[in-house]
N, CA, C and O atoms as a GROMACS GRO file, in nm:
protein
  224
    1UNK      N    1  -3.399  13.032   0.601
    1UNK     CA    2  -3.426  12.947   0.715
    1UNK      C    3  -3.407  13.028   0.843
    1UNK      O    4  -3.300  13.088   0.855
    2UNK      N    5  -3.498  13.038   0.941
    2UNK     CA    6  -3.525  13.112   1.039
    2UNK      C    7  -3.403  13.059   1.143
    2UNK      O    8  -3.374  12.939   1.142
    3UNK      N    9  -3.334  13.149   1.230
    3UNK     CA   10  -3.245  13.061   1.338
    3UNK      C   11  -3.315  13.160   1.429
    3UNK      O   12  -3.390  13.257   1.418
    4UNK      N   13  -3.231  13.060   1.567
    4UNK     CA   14  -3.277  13.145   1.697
    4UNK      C   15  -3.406  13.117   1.737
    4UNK      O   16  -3.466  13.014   1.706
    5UNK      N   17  -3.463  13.228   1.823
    5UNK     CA   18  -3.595  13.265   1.846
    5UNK      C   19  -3.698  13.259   1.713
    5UNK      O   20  -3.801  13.190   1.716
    6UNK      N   21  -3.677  13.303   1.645
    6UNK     CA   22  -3.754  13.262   1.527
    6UNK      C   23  -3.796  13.138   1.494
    6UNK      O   24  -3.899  13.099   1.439
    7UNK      N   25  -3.692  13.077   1.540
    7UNK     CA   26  -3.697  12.929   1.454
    7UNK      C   27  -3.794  12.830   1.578
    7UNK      O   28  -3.860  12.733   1.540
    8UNK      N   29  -3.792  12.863   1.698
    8UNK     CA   30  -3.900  12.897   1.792
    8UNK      C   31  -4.028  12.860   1.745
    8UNK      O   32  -4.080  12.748   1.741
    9UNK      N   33  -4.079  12.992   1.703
    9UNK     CA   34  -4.192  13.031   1.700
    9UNK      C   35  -4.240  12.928   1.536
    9UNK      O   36  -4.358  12.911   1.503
   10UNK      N   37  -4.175  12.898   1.491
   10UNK     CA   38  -4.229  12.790   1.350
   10UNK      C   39  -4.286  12.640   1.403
   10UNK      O   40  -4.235  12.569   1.490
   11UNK      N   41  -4.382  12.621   1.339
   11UNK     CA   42  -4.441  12.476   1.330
   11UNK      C   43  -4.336  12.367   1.326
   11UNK      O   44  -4.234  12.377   1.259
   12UNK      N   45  -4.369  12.245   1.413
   12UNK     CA   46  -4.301  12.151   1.423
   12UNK      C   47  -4.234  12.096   1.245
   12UNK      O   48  -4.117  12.091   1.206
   13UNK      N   49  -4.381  12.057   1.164
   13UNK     CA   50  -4.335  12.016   1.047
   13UNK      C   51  -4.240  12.124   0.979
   13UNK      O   52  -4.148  12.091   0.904
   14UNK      N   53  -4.268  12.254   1.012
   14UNK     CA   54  -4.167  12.350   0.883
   14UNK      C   55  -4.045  12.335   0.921
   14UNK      O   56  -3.956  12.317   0.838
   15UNK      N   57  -4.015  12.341   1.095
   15UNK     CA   58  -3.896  12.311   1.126
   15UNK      C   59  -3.824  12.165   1.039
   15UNK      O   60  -3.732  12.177   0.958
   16UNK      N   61  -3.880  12.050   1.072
   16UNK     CA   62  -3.835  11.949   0.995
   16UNK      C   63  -3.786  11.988   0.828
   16UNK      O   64  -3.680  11.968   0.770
   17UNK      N   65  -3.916  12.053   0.782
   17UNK     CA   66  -3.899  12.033   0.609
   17UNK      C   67  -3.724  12.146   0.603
   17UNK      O   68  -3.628  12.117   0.532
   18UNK      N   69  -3.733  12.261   0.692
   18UNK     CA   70  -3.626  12.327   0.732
   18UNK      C   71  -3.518  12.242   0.744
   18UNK      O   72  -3.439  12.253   0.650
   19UNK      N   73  -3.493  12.176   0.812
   19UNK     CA   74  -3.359  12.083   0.868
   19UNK      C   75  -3.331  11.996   0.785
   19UNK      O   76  -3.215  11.956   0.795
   20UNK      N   77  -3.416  11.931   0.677
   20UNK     CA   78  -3.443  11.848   0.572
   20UNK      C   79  -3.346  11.898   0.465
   20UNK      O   80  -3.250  11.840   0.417
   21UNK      N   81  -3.403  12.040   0.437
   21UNK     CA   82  -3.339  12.138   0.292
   21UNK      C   83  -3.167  12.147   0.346
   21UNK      O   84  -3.070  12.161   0.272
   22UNK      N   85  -3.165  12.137   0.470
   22UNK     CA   86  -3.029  12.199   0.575
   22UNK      C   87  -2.914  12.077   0.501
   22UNK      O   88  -2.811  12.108   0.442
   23UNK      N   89  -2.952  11.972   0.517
   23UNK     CA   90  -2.911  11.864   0.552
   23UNK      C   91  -2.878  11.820   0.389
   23UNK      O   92  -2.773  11.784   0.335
   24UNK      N   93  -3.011  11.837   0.341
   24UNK     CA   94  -2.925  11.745   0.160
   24UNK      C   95  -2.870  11.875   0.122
   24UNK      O   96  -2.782  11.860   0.037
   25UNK      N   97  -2.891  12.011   0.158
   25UNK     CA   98  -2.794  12.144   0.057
   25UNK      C   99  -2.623  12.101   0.171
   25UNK      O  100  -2.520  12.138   0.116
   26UNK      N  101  -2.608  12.043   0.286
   26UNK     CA  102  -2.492  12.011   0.340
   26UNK      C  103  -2.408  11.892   0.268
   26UNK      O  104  -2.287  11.886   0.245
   27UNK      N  105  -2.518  11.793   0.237
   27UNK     CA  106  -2.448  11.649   0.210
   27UNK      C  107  -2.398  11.718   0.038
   27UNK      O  108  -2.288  11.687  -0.008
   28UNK      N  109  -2.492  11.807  -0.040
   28UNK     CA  110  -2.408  11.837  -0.173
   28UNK      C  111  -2.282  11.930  -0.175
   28UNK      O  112  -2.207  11.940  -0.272
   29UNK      N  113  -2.269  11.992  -0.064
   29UNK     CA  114  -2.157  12.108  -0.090
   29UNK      C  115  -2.101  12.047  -0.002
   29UNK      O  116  -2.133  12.116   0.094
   30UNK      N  117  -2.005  11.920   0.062
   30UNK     CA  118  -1.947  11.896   0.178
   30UNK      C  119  -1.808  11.816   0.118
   30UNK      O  120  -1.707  11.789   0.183
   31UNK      N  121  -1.832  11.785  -0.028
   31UNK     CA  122  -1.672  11.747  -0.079
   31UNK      C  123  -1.647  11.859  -0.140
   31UNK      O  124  -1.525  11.873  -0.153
   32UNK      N  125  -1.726  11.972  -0.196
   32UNK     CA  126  -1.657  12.074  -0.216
   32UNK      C  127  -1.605  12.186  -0.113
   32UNK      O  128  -1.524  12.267  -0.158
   33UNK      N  129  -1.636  12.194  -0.009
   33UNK     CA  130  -1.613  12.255   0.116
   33UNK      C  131  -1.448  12.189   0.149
   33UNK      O  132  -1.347  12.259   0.158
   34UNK      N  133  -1.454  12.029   0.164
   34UNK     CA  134  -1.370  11.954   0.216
   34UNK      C  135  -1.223  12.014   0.110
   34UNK      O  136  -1.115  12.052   0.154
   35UNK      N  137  -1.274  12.006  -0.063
   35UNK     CA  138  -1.168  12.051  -0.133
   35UNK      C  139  -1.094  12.167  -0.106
   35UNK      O  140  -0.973  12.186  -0.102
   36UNK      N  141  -1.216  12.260  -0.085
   36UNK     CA  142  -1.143  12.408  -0.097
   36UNK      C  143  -1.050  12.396   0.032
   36UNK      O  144  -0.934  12.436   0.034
   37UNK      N  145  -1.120  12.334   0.146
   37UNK     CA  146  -1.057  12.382   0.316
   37UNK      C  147  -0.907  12.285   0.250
   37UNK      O  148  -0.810  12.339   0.302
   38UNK      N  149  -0.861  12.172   0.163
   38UNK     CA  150  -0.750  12.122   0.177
   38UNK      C  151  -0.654  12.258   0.111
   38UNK      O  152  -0.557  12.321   0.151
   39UNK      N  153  -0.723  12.259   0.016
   39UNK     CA  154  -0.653  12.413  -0.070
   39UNK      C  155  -0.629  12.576   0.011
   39UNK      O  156  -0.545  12.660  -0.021
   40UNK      N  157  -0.721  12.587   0.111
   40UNK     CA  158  -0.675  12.686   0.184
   40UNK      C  159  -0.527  12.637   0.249
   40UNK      O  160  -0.413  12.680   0.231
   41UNK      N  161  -0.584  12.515   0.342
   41UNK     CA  162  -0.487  12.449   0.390
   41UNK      C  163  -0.355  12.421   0.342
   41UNK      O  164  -0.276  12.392   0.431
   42UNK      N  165  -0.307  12.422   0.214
   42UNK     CA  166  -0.213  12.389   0.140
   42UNK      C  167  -0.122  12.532   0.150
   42UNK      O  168  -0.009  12.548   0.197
   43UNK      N  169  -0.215  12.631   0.089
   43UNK     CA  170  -0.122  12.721   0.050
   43UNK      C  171  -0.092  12.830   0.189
   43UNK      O  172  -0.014  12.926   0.185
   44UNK      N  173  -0.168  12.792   0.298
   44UNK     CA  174  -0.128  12.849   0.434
   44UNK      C  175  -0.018  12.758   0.472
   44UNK      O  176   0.062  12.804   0.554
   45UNK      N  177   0.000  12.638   0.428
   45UNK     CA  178   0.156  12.536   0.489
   45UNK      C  179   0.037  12.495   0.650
   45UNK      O  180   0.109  12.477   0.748
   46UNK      N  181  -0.076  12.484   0.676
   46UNK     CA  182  -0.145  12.405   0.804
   46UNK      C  183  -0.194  12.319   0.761
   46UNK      O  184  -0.234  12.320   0.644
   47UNK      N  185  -0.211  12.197   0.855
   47UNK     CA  186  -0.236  12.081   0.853
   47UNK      C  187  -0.416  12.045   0.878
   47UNK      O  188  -0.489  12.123   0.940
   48UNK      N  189  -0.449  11.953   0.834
   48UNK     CA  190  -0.585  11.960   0.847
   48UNK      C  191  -0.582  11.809   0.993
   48UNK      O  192  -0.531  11.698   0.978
   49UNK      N  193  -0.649  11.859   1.111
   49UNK     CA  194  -0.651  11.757   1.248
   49UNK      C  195  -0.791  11.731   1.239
   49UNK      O  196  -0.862  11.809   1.176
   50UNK      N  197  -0.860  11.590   1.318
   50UNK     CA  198  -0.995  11.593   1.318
   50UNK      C  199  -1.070  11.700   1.389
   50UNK      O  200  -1.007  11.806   1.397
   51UNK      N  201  -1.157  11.699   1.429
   51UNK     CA  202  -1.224  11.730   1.494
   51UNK      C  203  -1.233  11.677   1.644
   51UNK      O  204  -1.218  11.738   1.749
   52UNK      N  205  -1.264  11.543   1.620
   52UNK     CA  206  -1.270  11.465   1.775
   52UNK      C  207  -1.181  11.328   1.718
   52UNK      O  208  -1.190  11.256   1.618
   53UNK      N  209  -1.089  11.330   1.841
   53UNK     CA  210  -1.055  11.147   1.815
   53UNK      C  211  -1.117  11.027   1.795
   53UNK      O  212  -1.236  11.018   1.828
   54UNK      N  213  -1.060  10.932   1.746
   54UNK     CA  214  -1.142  10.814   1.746
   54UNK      C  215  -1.212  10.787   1.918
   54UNK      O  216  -1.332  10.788   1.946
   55UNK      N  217  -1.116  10.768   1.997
   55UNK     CA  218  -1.164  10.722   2.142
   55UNK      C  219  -1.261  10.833   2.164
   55UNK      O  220  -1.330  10.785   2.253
   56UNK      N  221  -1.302  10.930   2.143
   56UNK     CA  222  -1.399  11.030   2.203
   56UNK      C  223  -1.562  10.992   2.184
   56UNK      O  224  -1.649  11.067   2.230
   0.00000   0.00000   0.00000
């Protein structure tokens, strides 16, 4: 998948079918991501904080 300037110069639809592949290969690897980051997290003794608060 092209980033940057590259990603530029691509057709409206490839961009989409691009962001498409982005998006379901994210939604399948995102509880295994979530697992490993608790397991890094564990054995470093750090806490996992959100990202943004609720009020934000």
């Amino acid at each position: 998948m092209p980033r940057g300037d590259a990603r530029k110069q691509i057709e409206k639809r490839d961009r989409m079918r691009f962001d498409m592949e982005r998006m379901k290969a994210e939604s399948r690897l995102q509880q295994a991501i979530h697992t490993e980051l608790e397991e890094i997290l564990a054995f470093t003794g750090a806490k996992m904080t959100p990202v943004r608060t609720l009020a934000s």
